[in-house]
Structure formats: C-alpha cells, structure tokens
DRENMI-306429 format. One record per residue (C-alpha): residue number from 1; x, y, z. Coordinates in Angstrom, 2 decimals, padded with zeros to 5 digits. Layout:
// DRENMI-306429
+-----+---------+---------+---------+
| seq |       u |       v |       w |
+-----+---------+---------+---------+
| NUM |       X |       Y |       Z |
...
+-----+---------+---------+---------+
// end
This chain:
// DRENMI-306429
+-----+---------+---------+---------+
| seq |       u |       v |       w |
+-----+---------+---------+---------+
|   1 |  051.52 |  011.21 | -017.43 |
|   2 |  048.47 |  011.60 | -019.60 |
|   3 |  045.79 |  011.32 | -017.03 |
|   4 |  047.77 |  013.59 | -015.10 |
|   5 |  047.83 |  016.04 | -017.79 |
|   6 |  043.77 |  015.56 | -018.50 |
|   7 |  042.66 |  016.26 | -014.85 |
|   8 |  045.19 |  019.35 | -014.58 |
|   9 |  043.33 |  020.81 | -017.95 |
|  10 |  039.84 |  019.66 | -016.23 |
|  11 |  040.73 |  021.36 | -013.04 |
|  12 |  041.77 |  024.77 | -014.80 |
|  13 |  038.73 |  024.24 | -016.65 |
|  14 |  036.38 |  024.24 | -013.65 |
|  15 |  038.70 |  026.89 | -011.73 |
|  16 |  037.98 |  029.44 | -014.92 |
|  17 |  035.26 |  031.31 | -016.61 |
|  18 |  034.72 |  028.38 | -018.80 |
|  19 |  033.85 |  026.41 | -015.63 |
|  20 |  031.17 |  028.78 | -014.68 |
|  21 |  029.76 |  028.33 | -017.86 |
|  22 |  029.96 |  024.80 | -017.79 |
|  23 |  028.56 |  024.10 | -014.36 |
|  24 |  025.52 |  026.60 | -015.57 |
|  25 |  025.15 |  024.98 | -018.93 |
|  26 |  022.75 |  021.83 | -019.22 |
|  27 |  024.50 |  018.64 | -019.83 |
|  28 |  024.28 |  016.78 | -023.38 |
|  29 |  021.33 |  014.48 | -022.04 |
|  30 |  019.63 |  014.91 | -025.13 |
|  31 |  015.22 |  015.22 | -025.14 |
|  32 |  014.90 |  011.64 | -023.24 |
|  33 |  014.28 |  011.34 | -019.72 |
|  34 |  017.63 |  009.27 | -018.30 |
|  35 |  017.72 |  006.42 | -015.55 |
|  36 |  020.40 |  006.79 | -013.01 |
|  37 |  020.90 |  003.94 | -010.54 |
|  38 |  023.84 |  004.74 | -008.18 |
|  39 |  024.42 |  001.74 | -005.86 |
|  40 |  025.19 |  001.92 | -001.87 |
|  41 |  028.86 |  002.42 | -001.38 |
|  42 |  029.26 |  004.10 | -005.34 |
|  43 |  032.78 |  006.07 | -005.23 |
|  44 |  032.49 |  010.19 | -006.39 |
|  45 |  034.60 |  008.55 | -009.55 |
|  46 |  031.87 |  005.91 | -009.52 |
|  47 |  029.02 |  008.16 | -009.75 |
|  48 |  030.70 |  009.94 | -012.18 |
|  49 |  030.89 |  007.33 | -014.50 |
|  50 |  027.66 |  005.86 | -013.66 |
|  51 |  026.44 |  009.34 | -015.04 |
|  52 |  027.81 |  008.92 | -017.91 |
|  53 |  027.13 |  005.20 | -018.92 |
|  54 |  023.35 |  006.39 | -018.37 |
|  55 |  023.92 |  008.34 | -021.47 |
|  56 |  024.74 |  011.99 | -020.86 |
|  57 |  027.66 |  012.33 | -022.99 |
|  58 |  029.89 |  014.21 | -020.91 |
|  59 |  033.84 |  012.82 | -019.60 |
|  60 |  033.61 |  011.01 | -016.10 |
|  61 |  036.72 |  012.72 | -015.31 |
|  62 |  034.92 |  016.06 | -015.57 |
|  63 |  032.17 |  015.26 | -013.20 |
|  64 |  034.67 |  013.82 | -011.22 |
|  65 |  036.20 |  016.45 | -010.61 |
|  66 |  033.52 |  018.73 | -010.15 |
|  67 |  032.05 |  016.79 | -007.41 |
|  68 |  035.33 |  016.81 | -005.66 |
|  69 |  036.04 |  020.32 | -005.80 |
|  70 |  031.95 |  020.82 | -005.02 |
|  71 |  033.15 |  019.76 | -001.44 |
|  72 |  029.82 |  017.49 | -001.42 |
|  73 |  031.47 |  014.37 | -002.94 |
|  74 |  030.92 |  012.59 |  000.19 |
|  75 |  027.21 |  013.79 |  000.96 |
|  76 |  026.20 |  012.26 | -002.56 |
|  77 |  023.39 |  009.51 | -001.75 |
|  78 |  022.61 |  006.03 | -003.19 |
|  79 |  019.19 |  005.53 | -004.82 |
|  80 |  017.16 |  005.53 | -008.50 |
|  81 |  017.18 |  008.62 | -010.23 |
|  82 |  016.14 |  010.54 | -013.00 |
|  83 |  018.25 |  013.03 | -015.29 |
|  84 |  016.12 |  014.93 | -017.21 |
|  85 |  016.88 |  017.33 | -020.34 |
|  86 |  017.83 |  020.45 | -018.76 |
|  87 |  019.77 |  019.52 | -016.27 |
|  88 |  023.18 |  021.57 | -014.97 |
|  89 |  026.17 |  019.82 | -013.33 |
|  90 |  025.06 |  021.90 | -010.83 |
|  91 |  021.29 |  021.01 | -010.22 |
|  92 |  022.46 |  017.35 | -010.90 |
|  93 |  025.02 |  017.25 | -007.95 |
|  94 |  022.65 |  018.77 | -006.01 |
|  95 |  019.71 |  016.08 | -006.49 |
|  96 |  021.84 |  013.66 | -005.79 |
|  97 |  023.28 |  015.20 | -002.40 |
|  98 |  019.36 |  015.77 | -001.47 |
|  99 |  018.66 |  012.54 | -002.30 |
| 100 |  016.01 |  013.28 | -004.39 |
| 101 |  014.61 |  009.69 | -005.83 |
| 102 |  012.62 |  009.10 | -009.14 |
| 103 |  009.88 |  007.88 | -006.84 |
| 104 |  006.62 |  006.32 | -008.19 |
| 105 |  004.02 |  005.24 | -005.92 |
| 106 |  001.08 |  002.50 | -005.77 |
| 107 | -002.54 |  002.57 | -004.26 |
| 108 | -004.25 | -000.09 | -001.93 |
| 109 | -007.84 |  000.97 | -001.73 |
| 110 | -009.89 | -000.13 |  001.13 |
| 111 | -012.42 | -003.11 |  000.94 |
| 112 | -009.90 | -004.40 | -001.57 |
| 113 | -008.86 | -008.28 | -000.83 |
| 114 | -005.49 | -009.77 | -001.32 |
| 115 | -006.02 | -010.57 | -004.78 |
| 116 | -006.46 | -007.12 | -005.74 |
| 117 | -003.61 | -006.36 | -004.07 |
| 118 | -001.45 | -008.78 | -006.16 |
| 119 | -002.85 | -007.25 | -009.30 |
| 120 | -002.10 | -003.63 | -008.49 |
| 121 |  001.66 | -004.42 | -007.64 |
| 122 |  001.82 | -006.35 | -010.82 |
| 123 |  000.94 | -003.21 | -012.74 |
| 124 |  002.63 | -000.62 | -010.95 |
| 125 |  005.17 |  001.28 | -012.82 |
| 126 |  008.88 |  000.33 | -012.58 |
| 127 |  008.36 | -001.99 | -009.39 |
| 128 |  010.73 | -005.50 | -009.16 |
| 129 |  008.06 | -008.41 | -009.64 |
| 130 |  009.97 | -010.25 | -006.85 |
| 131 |  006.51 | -011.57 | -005.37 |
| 132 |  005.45 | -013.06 | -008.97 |
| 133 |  004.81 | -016.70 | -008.73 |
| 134 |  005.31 | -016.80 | -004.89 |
| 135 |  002.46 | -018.60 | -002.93 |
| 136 |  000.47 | -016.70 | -000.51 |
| 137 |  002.33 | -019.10 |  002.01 |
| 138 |  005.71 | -018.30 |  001.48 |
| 139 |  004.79 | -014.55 | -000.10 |
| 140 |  004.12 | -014.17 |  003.48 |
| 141 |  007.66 | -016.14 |  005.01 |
| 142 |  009.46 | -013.96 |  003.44 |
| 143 |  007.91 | -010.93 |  004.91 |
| 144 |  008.91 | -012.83 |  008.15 |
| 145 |  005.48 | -014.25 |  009.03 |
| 146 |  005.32 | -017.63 |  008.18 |
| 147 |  001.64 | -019.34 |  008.74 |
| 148 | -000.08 | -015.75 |  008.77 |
| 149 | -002.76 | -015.33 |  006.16 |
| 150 | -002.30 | -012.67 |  003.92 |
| 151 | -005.54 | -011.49 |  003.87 |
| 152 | -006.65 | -008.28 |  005.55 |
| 153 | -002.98 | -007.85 |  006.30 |
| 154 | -002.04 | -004.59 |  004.40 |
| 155 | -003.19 | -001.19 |  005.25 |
| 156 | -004.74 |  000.66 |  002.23 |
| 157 | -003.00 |  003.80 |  001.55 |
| 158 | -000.89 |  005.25 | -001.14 |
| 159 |  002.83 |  003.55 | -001.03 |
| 160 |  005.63 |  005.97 | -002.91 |
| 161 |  008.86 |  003.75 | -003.51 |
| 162 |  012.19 |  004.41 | -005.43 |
| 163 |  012.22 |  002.83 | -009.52 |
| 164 |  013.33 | -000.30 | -009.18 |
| 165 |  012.28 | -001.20 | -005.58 |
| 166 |  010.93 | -004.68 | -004.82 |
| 167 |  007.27 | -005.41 | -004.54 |
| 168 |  008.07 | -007.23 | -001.40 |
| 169 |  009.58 | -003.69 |  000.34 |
| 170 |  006.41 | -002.35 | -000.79 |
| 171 |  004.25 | -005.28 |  001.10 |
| 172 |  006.20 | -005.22 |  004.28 |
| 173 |  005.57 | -001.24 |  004.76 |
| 174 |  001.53 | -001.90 |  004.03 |
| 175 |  002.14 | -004.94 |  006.59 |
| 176 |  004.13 | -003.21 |  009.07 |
| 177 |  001.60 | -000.50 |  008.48 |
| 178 | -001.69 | -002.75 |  009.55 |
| 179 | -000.25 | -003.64 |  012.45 |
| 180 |  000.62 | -000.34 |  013.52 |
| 181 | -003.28 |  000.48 |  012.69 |
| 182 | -004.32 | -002.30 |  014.14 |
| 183 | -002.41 | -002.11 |  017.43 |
| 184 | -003.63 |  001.48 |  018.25 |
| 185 | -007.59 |  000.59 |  017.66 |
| 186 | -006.94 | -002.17 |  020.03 |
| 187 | -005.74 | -000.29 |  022.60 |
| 188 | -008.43 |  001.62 |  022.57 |
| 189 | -011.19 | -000.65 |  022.64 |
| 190 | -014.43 | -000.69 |  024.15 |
| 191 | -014.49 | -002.99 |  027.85 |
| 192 | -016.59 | -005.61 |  027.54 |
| 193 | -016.87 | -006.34 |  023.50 |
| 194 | -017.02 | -009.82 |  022.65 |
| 195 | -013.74 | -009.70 |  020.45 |
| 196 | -010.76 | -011.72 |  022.52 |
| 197 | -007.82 | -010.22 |  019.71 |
| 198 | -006.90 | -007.67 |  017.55 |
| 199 | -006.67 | -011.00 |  014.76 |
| 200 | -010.57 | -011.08 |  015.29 |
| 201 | -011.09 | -007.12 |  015.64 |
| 202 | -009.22 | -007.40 |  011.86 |
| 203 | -011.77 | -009.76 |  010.55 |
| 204 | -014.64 | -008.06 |  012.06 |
| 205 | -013.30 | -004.80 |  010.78 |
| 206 | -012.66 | -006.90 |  007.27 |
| 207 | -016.82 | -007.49 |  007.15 |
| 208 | -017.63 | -003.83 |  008.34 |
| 209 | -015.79 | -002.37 |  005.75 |
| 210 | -017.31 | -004.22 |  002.69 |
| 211 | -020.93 | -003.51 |  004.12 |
| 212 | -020.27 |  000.22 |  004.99 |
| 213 | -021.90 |  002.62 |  002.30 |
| 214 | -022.05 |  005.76 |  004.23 |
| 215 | -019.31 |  006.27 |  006.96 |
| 216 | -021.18 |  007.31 |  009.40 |
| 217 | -023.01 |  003.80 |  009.81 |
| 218 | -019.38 |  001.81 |  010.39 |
| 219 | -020.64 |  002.39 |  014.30 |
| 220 | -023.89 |  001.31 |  014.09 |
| 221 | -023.21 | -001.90 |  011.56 |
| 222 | -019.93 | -002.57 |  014.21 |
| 223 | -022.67 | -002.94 |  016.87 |
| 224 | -025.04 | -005.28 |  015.01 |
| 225 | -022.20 | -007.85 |  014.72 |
| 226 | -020.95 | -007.26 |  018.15 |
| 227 | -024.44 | -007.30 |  019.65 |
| 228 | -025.37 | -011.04 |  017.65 |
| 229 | -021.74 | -012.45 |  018.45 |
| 230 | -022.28 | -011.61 |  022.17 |
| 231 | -025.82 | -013.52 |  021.76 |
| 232 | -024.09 | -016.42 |  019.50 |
| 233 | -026.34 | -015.38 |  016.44 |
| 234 | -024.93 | -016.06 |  013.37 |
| 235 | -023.86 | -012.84 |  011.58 |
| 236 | -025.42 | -013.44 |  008.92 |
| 237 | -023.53 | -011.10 |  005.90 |
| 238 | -023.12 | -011.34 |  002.82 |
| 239 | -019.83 | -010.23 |  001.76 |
| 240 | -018.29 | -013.18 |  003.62 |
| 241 | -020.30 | -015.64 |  001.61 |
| 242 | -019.17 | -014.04 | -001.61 |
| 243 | -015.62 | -014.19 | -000.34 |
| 244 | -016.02 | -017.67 |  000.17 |
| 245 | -017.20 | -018.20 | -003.18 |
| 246 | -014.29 | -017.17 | -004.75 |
| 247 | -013.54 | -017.39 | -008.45 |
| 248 | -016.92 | -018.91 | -008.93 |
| 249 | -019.09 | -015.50 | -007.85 |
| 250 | -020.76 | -014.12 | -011.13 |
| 251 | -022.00 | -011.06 | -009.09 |
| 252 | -025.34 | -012.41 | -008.27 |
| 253 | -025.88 | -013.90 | -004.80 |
| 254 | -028.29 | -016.67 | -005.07 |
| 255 | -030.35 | -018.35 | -002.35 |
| 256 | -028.80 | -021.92 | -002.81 |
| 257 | -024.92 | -020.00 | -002.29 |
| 258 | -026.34 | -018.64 |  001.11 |
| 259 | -027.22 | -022.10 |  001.87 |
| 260 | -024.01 | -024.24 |  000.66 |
| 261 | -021.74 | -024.53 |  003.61 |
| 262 | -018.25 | -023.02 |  003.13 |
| 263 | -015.91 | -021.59 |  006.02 |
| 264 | -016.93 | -018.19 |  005.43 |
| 265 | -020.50 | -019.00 |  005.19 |
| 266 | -022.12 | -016.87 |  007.73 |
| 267 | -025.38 | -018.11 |  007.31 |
| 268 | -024.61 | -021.42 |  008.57 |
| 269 | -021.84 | -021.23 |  010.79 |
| 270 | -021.92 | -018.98 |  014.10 |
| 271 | -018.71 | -016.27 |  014.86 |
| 272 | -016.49 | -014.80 |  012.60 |
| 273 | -014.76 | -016.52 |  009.26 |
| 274 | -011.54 | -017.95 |  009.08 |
| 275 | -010.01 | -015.08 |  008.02 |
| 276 | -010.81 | -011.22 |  007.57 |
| 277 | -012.03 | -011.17 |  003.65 |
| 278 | -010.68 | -007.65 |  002.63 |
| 279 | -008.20 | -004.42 |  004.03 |
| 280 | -010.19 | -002.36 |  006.09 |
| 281 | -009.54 |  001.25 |  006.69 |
| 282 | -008.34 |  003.21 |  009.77 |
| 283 | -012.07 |  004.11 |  010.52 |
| 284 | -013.30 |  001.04 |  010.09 |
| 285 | -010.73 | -000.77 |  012.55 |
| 286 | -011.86 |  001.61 |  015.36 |
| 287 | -015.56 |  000.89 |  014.21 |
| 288 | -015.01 | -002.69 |  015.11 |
| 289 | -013.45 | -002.09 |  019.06 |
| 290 | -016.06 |  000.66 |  019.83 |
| 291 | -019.34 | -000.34 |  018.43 |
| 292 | -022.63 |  002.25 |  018.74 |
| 293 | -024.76 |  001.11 |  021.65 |
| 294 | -027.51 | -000.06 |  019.99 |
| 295 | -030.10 | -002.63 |  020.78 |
| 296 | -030.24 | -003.08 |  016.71 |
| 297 | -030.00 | -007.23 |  015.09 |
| 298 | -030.46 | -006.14 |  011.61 |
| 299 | -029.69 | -003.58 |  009.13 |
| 300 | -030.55 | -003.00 |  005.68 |
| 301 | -029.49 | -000.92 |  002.88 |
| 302 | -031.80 |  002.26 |  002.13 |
| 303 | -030.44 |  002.14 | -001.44 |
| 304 | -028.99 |  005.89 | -001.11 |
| 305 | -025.63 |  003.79 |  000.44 |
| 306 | -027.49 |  004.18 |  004.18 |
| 307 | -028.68 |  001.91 |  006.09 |
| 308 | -031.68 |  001.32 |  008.35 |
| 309 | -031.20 | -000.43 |  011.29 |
| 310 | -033.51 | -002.90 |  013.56 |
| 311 | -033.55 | -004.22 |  017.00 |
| 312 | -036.69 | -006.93 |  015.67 |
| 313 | -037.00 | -009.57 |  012.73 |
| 314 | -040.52 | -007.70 |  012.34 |
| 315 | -039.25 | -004.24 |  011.90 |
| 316 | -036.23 | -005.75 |  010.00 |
| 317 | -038.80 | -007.40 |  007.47 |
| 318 | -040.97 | -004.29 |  007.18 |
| 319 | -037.67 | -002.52 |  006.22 |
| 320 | -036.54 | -004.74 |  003.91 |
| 321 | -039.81 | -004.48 |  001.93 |
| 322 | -039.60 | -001.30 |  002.25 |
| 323 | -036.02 | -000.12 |  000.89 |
| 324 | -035.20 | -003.41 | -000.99 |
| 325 | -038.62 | -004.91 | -002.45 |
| 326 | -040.23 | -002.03 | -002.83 |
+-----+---------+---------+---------+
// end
C-alpha cells in the first residue's frame, strides 16, 4: 500500500508544474564528474537505480517513473557513461536513449613496433588491462589467431572505445583493421613484383616505413627493395638489424652489429626477415605492391629526411660521402 501510495504522489508530481520544474532542474550530482555503467539487458527500474547508486541523490522511483512516462524507456541503451554537474532528467534520459558513451580513445602511430603498442594500451585512460601478462603467443589466440606474430599486425590510427572496454576489443579492431588495409593494397598490386603474399608485402611495407623520411620517397625506397629481391641481393637496411637487436640497441649501430648474424640481419641473410619489424601506414602498404620504376640499388639519406637514390655502388659511394661524411 505504501509503494502504491509513493508512485501515485511521483506520478502527480511529474504530471504537474512541479514536474516541469523538476525535469528542467539539474539533478543533485554535486561538482564531480559521475560514472554510469548500465549493463546489456538493465530494466528502466534498473537504470534508474543504477543512476542513483552512481551518486546523484535523487529516488529511483522518480526516474523511474519519468522514463516510463518519457515513452523512451525502452530505447534507453547499454554502455559507460558520464553524468556531469548540470545535468537535467531530461538531458540525462536523452544521452542515454542516444547512446552517447564516455568514450576515450588511444593512438597507434606508424613505424611503431609491437612493444610500443603494449605500452600505449597500458597507459591509456580507463581501458581493462585484460592483455597484461599475456604472451605475445596467446595475446594473439585470443584474438583468434593462434601462431600469427603480432608484429606489424595492427593498423596505426586513433582507436575511440567506451570507459571500461577491454584492451583486447581495442587490439582486434587495429587487427581487423590491418587486414582490411592490407587486403585492399594487395589487390591492387603491381604484376610482376617479386612479393608471393600480402604476409611478405606487410614486412616489406614494415622496412619501408621505418626508412621513409619524406613521403614522397616510400615509391622510390619500395623499388630499391623490390628491384634487389628480384636480383637476390641482400637488402641490406638497417632498421631490421636494429629490430633484431632488441633490448640490447643503445641507439648507435655499430659495424660488428651489422656483421653478427641474427634472423633479421639483412646484411647477411638474402629476402625479407622473419617478420615485418613495425606497423606501417596505409601509404606505405601501397608503396610496397607498386614500387617506382627505377633502375636505383641504393639510397641514402640527404640529411633534410630525403633521400638520394642510385642505380651504381659508385654513385651510391659518391653520395654517401657526400650527404653522410661530408
């Protein structure tokens, strides 16, 4: 008999002036920012009181009935949210009928390996750690592609996601992502490159994207590489033999490191590494399937972030004593 009597007075509440007022009037919230996490399947009555347990001090029966009688009870949707001082019954049901998210967002840059991946999801804001302390084995199972290497395997872009989300959510989009990217350069590749997969069009485009300084020589550098792995000459670059170095790089690339064999030693082992050795970018995965046509072997950097390309060792050395020894 007493509830009945409480949502008769709330319903002649909303259905008079004081419910205009009330609808119009910001909710107790306080000056604090609130977190509201409504769960798929929440009942209006369950919202309601989900409101309220996040701290605006206002009876569950009220809202209640004020989503009800709204007529949008049903259209209210499930998600991470954000009630911030201000707010009006009325701008509050209708965030949550839009579906309007407290969304935060993370950045991949390109060039940037897996490693640096891992770091930037363990510092973005209000993301589930649910990758933490997973191998980059069975990180990558349970993204549903067991014996894939994770490297070069995430597009580099900007990633929004809800408070709360998992890192792993985040991973699959930048996955699903790259091979979206990745599929659509291949398709449109060049006849007659020496790359047999997209897998090896990735690693090439890995390489091209760490030695790129200007974008306009991704073309040219993508038809170096193609033109000495038609010719079986070993690449030959040095971001793969710092990739292959590992923890141990200091940031100065010494002669005996270009001579100590490793898998991603281009110097002394012919084709491609392993694996690529960083995310490339959109440009630089279409660099890799339609290189310049160039008779160039060699390419060195100007120092202004161009290069100077070379079909000859001769011209190459003259060039490198030029822009690099000075």
């Amino acid at each position: 008999m007493r509830r009945f009597l409480s949502v008769v007075l709330v319903v002649a509440i909303l259905a008079g002036g004081a419910g205009w007022w009330w609808l119009h009037r910001p909710l107790p919230v306080g000056n604090a920012v609130l977190d509201l996490t409504i769960p798929p399947g929440t009942s209006a009555r369950g919202v309601a009181e989900a409101v309220s347990d996040a701290g605006v001090k206002t009876p569950p029966a009220l809202l209640f009935l004020w989503f009800r009688l709204s007529g949008e009870a049903r259209q209210i949707k499930a998600g991470s949210y954000e009630i911030e001082p201000g707010a009006t019954p009325i701008s509050l049901l209708g965030k949550l009928v839009r579906g309007e998210q407290a969304l935060r967002s993370v950045t991949f840059v390109e060039g940037w390996n897996f490693r640096q991946v891992r770091e930037a999801l363990s510092k973005a804001e209000r993301l589930a750690p649910d990758s933490k302390g997973l191998a980059p084995d069975m990180l990558m199972k349970s993204l549903g592609r067991p014996g894939v290497d994770p490297e070069g395997r995430f597009f580099p872009d900007t990633y929004t996601y809800a408070k709360g989300s998992s890192d792993l959510d985040v991973l699959k989009r930048a996955m699903l992502a790259m091979d979206r990217r990745l599929d659509a350069a291949w398709a449109q590749r060049q006849p007659g490159i020496p790359l047999k997969t997209p897998e090896e069009a990735l690693t090439l485009a890995s390489i091209i994207e760490k030695e790129t300084g200007q974008g306009a020589d991704r073309p040219l550098i993508s038809g170096v590489f193609n033109n000495r792995l038609r010719i079986g000459m070993p690449l030959q670059t040095d971001p793969t033999v710092i990739y292959g170095l590992g923890a141990t790089f200091d940031g100065n690339l010494r002669r005996r490191d270009l001579q100590t064999d490793t898998p991603y030693n281009t110097y002394t082992r012919n084709g491609l590494p392993p694996t690529p050795i960083s995310m490339p970018g959109a440009a630089s995965l279409l660099a890799a399937v339609q290189p310049a046509q160039t008779t160039a072997l060699y390419f060195v950097a100007r120092g202004d972030g161009s290069s100077h390309f070379s079909p000859t060792l001769q011209e190459h050395n003259r060039a490198v004593n030029q822009f690099q020894r000075r």
